[in-house]
MARROGU-580228 format. One line per field, with one value per atom (N, C-alpha, C): residue in three letters; residue number from 1; x, y, z. Coordinates in pm, whole numbers, plus 50000, padded with zeros to 5 digits. Atoms other than C-alpha are relative to their C-alpha. Layout:
BEGIN
residuo c(ala / ...)
num c(NUM / ...)
X c(X / ...)
Y c(Y / ...)
Z c(Z / ...)
***
This chain:
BEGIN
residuo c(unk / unk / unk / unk / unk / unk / unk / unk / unk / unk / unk / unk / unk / unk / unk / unk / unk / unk / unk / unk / unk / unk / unk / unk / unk / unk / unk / unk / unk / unk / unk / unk / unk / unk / unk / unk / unk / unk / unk / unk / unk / unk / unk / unk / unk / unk / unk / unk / unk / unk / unk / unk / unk / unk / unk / unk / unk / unk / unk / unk / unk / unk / unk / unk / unk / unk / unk / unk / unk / unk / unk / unk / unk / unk / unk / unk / unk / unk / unk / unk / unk / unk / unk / unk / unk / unk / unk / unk / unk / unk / unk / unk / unk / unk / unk / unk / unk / unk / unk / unk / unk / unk / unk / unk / unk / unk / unk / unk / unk / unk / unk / unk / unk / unk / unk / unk / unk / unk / unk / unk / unk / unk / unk / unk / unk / unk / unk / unk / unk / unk / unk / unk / unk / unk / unk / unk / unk / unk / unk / unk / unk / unk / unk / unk / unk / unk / unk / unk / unk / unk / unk / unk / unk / unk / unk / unk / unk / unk / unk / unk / unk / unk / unk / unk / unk / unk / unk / unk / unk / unk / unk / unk / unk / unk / unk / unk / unk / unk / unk / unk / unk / unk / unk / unk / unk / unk / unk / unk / unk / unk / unk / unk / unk / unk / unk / unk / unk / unk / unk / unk / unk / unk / unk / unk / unk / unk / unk / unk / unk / unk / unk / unk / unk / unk / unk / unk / unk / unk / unk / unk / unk / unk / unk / unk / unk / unk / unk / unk / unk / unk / unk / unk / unk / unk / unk / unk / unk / unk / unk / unk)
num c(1 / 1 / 1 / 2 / 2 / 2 / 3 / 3 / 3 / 4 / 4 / 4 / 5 / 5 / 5 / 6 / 6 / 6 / 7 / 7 / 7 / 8 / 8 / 8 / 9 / 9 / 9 / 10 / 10 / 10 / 11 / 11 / 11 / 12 / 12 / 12 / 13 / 13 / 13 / 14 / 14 / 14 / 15 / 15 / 15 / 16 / 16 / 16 / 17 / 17 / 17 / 18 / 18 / 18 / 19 / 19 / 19 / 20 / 20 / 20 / 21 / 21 / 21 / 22 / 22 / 22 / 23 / 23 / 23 / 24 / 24 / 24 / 25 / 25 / 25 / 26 / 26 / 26 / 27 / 27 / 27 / 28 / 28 / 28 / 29 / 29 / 29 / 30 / 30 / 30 / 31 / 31 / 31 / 32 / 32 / 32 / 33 / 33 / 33 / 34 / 34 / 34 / 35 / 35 / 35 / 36 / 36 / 36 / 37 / 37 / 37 / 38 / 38 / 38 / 39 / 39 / 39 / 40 / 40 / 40 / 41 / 41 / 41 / 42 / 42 / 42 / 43 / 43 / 43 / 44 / 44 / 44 / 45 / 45 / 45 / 46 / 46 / 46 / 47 / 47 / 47 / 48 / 48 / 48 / 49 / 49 / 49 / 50 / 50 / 50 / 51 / 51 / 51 / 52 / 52 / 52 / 53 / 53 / 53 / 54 / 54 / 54 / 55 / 55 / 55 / 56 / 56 / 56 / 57 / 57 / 57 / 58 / 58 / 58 / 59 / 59 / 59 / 60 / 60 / 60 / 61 / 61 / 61 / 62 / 62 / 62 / 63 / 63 / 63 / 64 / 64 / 64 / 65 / 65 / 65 / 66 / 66 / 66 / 67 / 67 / 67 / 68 / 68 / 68 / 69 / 69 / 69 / 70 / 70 / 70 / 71 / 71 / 71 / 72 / 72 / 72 / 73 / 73 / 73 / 74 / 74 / 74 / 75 / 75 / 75 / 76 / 76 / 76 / 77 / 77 / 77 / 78 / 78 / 78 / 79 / 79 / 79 / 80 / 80 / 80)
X c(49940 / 05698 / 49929 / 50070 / 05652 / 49955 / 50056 / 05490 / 49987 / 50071 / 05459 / 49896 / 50149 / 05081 / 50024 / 49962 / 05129 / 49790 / 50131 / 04721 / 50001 / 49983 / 04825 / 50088 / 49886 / 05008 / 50104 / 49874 / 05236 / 50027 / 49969 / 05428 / 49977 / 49939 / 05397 / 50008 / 49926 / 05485 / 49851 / 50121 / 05145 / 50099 / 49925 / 05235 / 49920 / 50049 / 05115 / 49851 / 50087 / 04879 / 49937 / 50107 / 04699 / 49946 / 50086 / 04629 / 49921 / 50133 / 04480 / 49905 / 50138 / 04279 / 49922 / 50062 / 04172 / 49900 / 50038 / 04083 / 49898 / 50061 / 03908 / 49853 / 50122 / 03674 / 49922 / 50061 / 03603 / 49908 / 50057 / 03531 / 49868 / 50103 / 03272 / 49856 / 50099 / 03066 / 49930 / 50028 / 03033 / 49909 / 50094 / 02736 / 50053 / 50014 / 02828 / 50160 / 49871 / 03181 / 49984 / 49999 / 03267 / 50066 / 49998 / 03338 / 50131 / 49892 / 03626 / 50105 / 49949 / 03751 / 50061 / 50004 / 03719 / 50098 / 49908 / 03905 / 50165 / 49916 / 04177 / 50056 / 49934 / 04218 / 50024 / 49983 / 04219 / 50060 / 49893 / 04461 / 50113 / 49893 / 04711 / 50037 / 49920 / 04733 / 50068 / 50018 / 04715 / 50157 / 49895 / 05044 / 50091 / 49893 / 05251 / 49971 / 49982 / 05170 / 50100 / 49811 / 05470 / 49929 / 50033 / 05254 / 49934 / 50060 / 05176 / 50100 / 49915 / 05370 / 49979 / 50032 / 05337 / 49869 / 50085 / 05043 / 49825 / 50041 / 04909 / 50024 / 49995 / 04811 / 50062 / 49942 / 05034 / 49946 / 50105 / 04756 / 49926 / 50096 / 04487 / 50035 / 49948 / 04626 / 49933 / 50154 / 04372 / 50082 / 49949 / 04460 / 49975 / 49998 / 04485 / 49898 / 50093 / 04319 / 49814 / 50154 / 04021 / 49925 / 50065 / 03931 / 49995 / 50018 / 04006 / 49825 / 50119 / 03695 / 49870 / 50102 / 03436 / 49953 / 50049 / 03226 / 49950 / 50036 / 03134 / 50154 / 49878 / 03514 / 50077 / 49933 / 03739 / 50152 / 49893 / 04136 / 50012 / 50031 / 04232 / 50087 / 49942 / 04440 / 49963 / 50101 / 04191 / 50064 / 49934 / 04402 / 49911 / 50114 / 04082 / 49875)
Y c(49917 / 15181 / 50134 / 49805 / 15547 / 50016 / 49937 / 15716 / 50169 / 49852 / 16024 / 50082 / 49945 / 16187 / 50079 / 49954 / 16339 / 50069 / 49946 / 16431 / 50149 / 49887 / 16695 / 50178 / 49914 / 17053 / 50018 / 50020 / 16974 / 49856 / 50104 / 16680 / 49942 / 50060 / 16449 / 49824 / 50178 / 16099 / 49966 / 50080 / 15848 / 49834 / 50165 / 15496 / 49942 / 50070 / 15237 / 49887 / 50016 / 15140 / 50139 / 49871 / 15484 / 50020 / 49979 / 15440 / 49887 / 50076 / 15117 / 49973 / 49940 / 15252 / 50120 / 49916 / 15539 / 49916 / 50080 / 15271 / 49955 / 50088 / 15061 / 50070 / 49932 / 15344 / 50043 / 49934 / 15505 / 49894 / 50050 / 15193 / 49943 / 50061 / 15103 / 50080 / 49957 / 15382 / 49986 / 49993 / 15284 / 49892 / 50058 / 15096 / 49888 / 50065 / 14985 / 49921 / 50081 / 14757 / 49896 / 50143 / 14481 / 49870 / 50083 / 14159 / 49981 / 50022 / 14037 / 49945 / 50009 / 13869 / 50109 / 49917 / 14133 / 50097 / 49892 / 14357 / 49995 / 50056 / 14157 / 49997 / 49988 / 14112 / 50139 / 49892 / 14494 / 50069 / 49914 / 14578 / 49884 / 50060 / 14304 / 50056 / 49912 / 14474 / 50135 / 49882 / 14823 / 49986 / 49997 / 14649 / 50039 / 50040 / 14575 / 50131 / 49874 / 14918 / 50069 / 49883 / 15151 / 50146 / 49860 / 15474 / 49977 / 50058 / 15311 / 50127 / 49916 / 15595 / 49973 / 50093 / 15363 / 49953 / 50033 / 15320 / 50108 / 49878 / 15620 / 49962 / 50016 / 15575 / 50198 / 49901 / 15836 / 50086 / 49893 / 15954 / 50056 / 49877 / 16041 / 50021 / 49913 / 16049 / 49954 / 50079 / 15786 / 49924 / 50096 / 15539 / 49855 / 50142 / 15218 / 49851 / 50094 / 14997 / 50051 / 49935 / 15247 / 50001 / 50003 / 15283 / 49864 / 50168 / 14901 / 49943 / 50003 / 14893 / 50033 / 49875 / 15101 / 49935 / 50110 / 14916 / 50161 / 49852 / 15309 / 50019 / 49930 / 15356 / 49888 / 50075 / 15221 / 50052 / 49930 / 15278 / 50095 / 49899 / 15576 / 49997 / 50037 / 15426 / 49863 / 50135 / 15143 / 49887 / 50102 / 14874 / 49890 / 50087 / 14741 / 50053)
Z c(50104 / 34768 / 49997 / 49996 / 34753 / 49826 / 50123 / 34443 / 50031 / 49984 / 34311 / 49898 / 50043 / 34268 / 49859 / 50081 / 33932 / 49984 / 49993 / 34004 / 50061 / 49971 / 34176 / 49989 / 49952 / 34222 / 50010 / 49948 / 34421 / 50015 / 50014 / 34338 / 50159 / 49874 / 34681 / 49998 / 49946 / 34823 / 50024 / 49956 / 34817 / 50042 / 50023 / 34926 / 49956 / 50081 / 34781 / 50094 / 49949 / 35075 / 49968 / 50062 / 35051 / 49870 / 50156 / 34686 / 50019 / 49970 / 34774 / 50064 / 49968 / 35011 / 49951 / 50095 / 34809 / 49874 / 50073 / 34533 / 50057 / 49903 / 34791 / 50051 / 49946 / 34943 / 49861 / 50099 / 34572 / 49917 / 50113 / 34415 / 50130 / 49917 / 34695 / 49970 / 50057 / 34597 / 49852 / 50104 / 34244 / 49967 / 50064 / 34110 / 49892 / 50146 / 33746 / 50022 / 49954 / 33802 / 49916 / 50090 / 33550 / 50087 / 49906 / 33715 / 49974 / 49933 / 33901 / 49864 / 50140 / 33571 / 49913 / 50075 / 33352 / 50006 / 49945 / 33581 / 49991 / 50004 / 33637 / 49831 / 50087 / 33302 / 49876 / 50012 / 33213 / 50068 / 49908 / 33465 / 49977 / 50024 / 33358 / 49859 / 50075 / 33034 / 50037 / 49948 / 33219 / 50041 / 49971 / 33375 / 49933 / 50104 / 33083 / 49929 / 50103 / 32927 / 49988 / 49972 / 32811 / 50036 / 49956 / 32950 / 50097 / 49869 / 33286 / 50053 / 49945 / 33481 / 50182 / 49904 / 33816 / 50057 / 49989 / 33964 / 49932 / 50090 / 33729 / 49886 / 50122 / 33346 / 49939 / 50045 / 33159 / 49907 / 50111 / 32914 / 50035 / 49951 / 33118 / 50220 / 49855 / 33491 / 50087 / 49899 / 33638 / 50066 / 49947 / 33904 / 49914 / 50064 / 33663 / 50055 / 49848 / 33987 / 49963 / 49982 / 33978 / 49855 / 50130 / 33612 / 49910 / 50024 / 33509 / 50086 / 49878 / 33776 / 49934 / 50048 / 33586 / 49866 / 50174 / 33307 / 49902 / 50092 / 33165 / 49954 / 50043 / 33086 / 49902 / 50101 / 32840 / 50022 / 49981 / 32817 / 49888 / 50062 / 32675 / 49860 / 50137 / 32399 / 49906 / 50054 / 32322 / 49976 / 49986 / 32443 / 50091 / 49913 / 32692 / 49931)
***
């Protein structure tokens, strides 16, 4: 499935492998990560959200995958 980057400029086409390798390499550098649990269950709400704008949260413009990931972050409408 195609997507479109709303991170950028210029609108373009990501697929949905390239975001999960983007995800994949970014979250490798990160230290602080809440566990596999945790994640999972902060990206199954992340799913069901009505400002999910596909694989992009519609409030702040994060990859959903990548910030569900991150034990320093919280969602941005304090639903995790």
């Amino acid at each position: 499935m195609d997507n479109l980057c709303f991170g950028c400029d210029v609108k373009q086409q990501i697929t949905d492998t390239e975001i999960e390798e983007m995800i994949a390499f970014q979250l490798a550098m990160e230290s602080e990560k809440v566990n596999r649990e945790e994640w999972l269950r902060r990206q199954s709400i992340c799913e069901h959200c009505s400002a999910r704008q596909g694989p992009t949260c519609g409030k702040c413009g994060c990859f959903y995958k990548f910030r569900t990931a991150l034990e320093g972050k919280s969602c941005p409408i304090s639903l995790w």
